[in-house]
C-alpha positions in Angstrom: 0.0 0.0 0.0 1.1 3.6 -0.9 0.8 6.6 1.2 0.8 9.4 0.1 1.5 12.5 1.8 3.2 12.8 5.2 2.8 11.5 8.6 -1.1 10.1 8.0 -2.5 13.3 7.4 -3.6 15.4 4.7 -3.7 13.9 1.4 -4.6 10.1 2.5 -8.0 11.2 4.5 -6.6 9.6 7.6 -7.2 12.3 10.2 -9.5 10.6 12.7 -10.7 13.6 14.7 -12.1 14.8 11.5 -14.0 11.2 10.3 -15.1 11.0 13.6 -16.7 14.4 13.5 -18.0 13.9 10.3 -19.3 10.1 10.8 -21.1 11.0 14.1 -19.4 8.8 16.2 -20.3 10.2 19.7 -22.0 13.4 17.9 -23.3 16.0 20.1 -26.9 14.9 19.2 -26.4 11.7 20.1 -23.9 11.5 23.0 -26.9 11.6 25.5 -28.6 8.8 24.2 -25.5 6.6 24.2 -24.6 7.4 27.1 -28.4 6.7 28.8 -27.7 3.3 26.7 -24.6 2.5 28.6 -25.8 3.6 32.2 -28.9 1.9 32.0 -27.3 -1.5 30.6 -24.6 -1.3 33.2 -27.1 -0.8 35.8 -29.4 -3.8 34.5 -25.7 -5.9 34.1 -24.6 -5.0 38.1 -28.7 -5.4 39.2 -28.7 -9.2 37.8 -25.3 -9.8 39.0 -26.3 -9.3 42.4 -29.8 -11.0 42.2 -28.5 -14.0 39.5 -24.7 -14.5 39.9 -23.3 -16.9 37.1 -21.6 -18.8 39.7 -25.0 -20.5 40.7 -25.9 -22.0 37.5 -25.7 -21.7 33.6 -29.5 -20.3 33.7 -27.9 -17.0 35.0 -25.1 -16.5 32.4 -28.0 -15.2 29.7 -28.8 -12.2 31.4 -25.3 -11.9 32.3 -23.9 -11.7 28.5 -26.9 -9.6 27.9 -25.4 -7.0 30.0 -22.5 -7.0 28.6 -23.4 -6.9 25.3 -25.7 -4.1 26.4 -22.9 -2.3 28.5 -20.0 -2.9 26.5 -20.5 -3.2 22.6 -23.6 -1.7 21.7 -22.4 2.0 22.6 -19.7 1.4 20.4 -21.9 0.1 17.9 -24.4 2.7 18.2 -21.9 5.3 17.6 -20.7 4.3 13.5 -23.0 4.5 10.9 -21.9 0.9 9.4 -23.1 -1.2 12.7 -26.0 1.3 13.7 -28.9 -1.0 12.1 -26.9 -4.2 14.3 -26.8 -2.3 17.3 -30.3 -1.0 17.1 -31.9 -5.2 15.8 -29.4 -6.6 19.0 -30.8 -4.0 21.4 -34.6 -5.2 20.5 -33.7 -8.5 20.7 -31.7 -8.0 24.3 -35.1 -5.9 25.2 -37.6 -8.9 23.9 -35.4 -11.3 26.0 -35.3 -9.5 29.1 -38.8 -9.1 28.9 -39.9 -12.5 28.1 -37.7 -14.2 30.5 -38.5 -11.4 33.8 -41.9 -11.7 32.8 -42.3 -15.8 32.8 -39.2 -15.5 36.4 -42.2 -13.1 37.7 -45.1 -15.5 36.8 -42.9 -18.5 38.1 -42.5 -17.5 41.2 -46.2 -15.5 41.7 -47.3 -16.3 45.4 -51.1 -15.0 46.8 -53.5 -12.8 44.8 -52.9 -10.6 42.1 -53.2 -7.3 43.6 -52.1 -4.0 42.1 -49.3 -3.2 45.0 -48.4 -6.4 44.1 -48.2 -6.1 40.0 -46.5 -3.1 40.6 -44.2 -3.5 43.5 -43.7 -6.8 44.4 -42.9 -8.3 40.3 -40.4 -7.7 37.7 -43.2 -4.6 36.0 -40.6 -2.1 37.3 -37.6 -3.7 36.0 -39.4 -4.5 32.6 -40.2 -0.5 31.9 -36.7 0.6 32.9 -35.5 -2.4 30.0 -38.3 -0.4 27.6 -36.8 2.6 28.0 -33.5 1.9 25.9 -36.0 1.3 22.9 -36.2 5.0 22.3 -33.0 5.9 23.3 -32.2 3.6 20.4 -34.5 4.7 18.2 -33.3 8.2 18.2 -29.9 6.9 17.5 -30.8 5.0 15.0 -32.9 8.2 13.3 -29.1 10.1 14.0 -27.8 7.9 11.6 -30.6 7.2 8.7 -33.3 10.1 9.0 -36.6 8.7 7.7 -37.0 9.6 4.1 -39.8 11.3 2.3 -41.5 9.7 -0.8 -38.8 8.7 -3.2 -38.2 11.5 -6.0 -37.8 9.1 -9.0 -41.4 7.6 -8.2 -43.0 10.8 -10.3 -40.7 10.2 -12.8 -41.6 7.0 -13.6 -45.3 7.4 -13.1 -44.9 9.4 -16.4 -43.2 7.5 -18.4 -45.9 4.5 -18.1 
């Protein structure tokens, strides 16, 4: 491979402040978002490795790689235009699973009546709506990175030529 130019910079479009500026990765718009992505998975990630430590069985090790694919590589992910659709599909499907499996522990595990103190305090609800709350986070990311487009300009065009 040839560079050209010297040191990296200038005529070879390796100056990775500037891609980075240009590409978004941790863009002002976004930065909030990601970062909301990262706290809230690295809360979820420490909350079930108090309540379900791996040690005590395989069973626990899904919501633990959950959390760290939550806390560690979907902020990265979210912040490059390339992986932005990944992160985005990987974060429903980490959001689907948590809710499934909370929601069939909480049913498991259901003693006495079902009473609203008890739907609301005493299950996995709360802990279910704080895991639905990184589904807008990444939606706004994901609407960062490919804006929802408007009807497509060459439609008209080839409306009149049939």
């Amino acid at each position: 491979m040839v560079r050209r130019g010297g040191r990296g910079r200038g005529r070879t479009g390796w100056e990775p402040a500037r891609l980075w500026k240009e590409r978004g990765v941790f863009a002002r718009e976004i930065r909030a978002s990601v970062c909301a992505l990262f706290f809230i998975s690295a809360g979820g990630l420490l909350l079930h490795l108090r309540i379900h430590p791996p040690t005590e069985g395989f069973v626990n090790l899904l919501p633990a790689a959950f959390g760290v694919l939550g806390t560690l590589a979907l902020p990265v992910m979210f912040s490059f235009r390339r992986t932005v659709a990944w992160a985005y599909m990987l974060n429903l499907a980490a959001v689907v699973a948590g809710t499934v499996t909370m929601g069939w522990h909480a049913a498991r595990h259901l003693t006495g009546p079902v009473t609203w103190q008890a739907l609301l305090l005493e299950s996995t609800l709360p802990d279910i709506l704080v895991l639905w709350a990184k589904l807008p986070l990444a939606h706004q990311v994901l609407r960062h990175f490919r804006p929802a487009s408007g009807p497509d300009p060459r439609a008209a065009e080839r409306e009149m030529q049939s």
